[in-house]
GULOSE-950422 format. One record per residue: x, y negated, z negated of N, C-alpha, C in turn; residue in three letters. Coordinates in pm, whole numbers, plus 50000, padded with zeros to 5 digits. Atoms other than C-alpha are relative to their C-alpha. Example, Ala and Ser with C-alpha at 12.3 -4.5 7.8 and 13.67 -1.06 7.14 Angstrom:
# residues 2
500895011950000512305045049220500904988050000ALA/499185011950006513675010649286499234989149927SER/
This chain:
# residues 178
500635007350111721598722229774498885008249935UNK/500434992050037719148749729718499895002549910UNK/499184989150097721078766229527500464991249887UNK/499945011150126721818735529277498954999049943UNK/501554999250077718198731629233499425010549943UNK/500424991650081717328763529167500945004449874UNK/499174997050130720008773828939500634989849867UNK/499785013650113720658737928750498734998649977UNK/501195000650045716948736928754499925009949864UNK/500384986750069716478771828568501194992049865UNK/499075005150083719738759228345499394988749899UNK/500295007350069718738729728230498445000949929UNK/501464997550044714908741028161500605012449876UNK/500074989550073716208772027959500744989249840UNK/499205008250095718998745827729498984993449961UNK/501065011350083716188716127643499035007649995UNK/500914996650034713728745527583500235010149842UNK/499104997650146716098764127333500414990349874UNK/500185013450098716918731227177498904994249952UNK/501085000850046713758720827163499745005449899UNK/500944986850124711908748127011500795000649868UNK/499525002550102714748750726747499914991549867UNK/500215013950084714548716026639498405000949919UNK/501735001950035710538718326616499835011249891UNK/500054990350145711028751026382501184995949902UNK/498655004850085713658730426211500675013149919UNK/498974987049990715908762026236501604990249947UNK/498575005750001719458743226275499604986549884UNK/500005010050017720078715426059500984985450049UNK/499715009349904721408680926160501745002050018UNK/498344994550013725138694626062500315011250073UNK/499524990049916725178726626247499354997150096UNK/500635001949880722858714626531501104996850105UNK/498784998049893726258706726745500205009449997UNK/499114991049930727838736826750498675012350027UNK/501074992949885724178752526834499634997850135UNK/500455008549894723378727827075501075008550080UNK/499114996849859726588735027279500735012349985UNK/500354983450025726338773427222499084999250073UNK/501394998749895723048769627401500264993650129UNK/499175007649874724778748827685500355009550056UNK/498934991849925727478769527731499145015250060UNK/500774990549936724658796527745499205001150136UNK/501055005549914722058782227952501194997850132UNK/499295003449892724898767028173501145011950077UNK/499134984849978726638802128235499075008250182UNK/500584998849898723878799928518500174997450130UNK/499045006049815726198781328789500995012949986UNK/499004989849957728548809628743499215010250116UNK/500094988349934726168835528866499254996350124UNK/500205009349834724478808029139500694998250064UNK/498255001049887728098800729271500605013450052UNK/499784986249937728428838829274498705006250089UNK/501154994949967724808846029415500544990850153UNK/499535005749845725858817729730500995006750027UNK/498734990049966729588837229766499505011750073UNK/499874990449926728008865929853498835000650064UNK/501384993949936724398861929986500774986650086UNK/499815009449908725408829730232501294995650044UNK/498325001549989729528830530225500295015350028UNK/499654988749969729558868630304501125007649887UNK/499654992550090731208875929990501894989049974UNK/498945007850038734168848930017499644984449982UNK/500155015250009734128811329917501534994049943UNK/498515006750052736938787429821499624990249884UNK/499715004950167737948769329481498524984350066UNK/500945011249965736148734829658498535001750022UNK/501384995049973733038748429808499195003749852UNK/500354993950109732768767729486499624988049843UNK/499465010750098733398736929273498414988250010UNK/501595010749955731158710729453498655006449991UNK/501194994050018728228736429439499955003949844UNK/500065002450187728878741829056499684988449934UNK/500525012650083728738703628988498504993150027UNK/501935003149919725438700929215499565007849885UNK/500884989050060724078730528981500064990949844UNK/499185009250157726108706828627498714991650004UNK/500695014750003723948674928767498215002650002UNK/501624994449987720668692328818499115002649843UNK/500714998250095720758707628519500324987349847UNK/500155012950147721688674928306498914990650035UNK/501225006449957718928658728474498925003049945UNK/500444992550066716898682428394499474998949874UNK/499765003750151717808682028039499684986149948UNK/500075013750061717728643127978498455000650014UNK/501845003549970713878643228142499285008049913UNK/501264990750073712948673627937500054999549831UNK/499935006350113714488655827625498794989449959UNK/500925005550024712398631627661498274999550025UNK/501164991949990709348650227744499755002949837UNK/500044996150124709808664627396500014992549877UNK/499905013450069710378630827225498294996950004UNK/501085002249972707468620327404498545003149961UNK/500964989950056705238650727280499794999149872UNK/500434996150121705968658426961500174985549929UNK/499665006150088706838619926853500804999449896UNK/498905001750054709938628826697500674990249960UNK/499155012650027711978601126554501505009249961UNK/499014991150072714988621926580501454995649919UNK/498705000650108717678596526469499834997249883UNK/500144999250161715838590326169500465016049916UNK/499614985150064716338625826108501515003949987UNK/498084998650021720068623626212500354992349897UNK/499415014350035720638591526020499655009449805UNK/500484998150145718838607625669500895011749977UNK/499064985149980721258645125741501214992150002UNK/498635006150035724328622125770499914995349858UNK/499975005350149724008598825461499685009949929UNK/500514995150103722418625925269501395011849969UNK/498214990650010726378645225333500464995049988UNK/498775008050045727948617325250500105001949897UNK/500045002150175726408609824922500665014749888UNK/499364993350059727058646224822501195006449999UNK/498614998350039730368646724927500684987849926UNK/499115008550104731068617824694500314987650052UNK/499515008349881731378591524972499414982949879UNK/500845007550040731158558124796498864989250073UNK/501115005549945727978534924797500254988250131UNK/499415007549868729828509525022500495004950118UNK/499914989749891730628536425259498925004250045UNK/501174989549927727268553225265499464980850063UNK/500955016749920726008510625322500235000050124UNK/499375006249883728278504525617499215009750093UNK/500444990649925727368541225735498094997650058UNK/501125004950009723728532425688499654989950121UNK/500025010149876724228499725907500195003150148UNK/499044991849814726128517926214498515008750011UNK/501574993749942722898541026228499194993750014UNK/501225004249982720668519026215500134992050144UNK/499655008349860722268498126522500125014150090UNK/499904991149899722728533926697498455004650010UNK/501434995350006718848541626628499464990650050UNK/500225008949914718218509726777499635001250157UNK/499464998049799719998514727129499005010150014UNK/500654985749953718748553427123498774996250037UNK/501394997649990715038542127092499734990650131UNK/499945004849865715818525027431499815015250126UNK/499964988149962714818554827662501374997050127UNK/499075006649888717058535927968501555001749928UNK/499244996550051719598540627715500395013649938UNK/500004991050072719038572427572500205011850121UNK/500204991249908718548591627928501265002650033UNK/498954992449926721948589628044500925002549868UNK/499054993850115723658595227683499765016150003UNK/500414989049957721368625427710500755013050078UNK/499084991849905723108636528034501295001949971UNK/499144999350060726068629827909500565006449900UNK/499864989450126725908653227620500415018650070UNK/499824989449950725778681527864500665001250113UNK/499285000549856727158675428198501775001449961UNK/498634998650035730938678228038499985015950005UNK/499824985150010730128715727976499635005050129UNK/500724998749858728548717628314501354999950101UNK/498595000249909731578704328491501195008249956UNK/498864987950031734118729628259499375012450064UNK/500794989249938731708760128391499894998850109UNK/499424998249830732038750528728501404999350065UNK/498954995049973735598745128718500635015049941UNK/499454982350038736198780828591499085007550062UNK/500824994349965733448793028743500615000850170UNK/498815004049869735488779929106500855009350026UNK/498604997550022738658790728951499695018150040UNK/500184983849949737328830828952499455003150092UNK/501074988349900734778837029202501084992650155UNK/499435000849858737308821129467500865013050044UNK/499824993949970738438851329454499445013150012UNK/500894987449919736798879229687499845015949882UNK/499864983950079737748910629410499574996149890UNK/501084999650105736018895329135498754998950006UNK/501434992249933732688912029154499834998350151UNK/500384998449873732708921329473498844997450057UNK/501724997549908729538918629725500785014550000UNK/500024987250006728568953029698498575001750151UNK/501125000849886726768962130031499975014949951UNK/500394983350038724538996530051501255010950117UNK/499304989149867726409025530193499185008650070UNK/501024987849884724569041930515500425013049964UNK/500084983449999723809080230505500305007550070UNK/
């Protein structure tokens, strides 16, 4: 379990600190912020690969199996969506963000200029405002949170499994005596 904490720790602190900061230099906007967001996932979470390979060879002697490998990847997934949801709302917390107002004004404001009519942008209008509702529930918002990331968490540990169960990808490299 260690080895979940430290490496889903480090994971999920590096993802909700990249996201963060982004958001706060309103870098991404609310339309490309998905495929940054989980670009920064898949980054941040690229950290159970080399924790599932760091246990393989410092505490498995350089072999582990698809399961071992698997269950210690989703320990490292759950750590770091934990992580993430608490340090979401750390950042909520801080800067007072109202971020689905910000989603809710970046949607409608792509409707209208793709032509969407006014009874479309209304309805659309209504559905956000009942999803800005729930969200500003934190009991609600914490595990949507996790939920946003723990899917990429659990694909990176099943591939992450899938290769290092085997001993010849990156070897343990021990020193050679003189």
């Amino acid at each position: 379990m260690r080895y979940a904490f430290i490496y889903g720790g480090i994971a999920g602190a590096i993802v909700v600190g990249i996201i963060s900061a982004t958001i706060a230099a309103g870098l991404p906007s609310h339309d490309s912020s998905v495929l940054l967001g989980y670009l920064v996932m898949l980054l941040g979470l690229s950290l159970i690969f080399v924790g599932v390979k760091r246990y393989r060879d410092v505490e498995r002697g350089g072999v582990i199996g698809f399961g071992p490998a698997f269950l210690l990847g989703l320990g490292m997934a759950g750590v770091a969506g934990v992580v993430y949801a608490l340090g979401w709302e750390l950042y909520l917390g801080v800067t007072g963000t109202d971020f689905m107002a910000g989603y809710a004004r970046s949607v409608l404001a792509h409707m209208k200029a793709a032509g969407a009519s006014p009874a479309a942008i209304a309805a659309k209008a209504a559905e956000l405002q009942r999803v800005a509702a729930w969200y500003g529930n934190p009991l609600l918002r914490m595990p949507m949170t996790f939920v946003e990331i723990f899917p990429v968490g659990f694909v990176v540990a099943l591939v992450s499994a899938a290769l290092l169960r085997n001993p010849r990808l990156l070897p343990l490299r021990r020193a050679v005596a003189a």
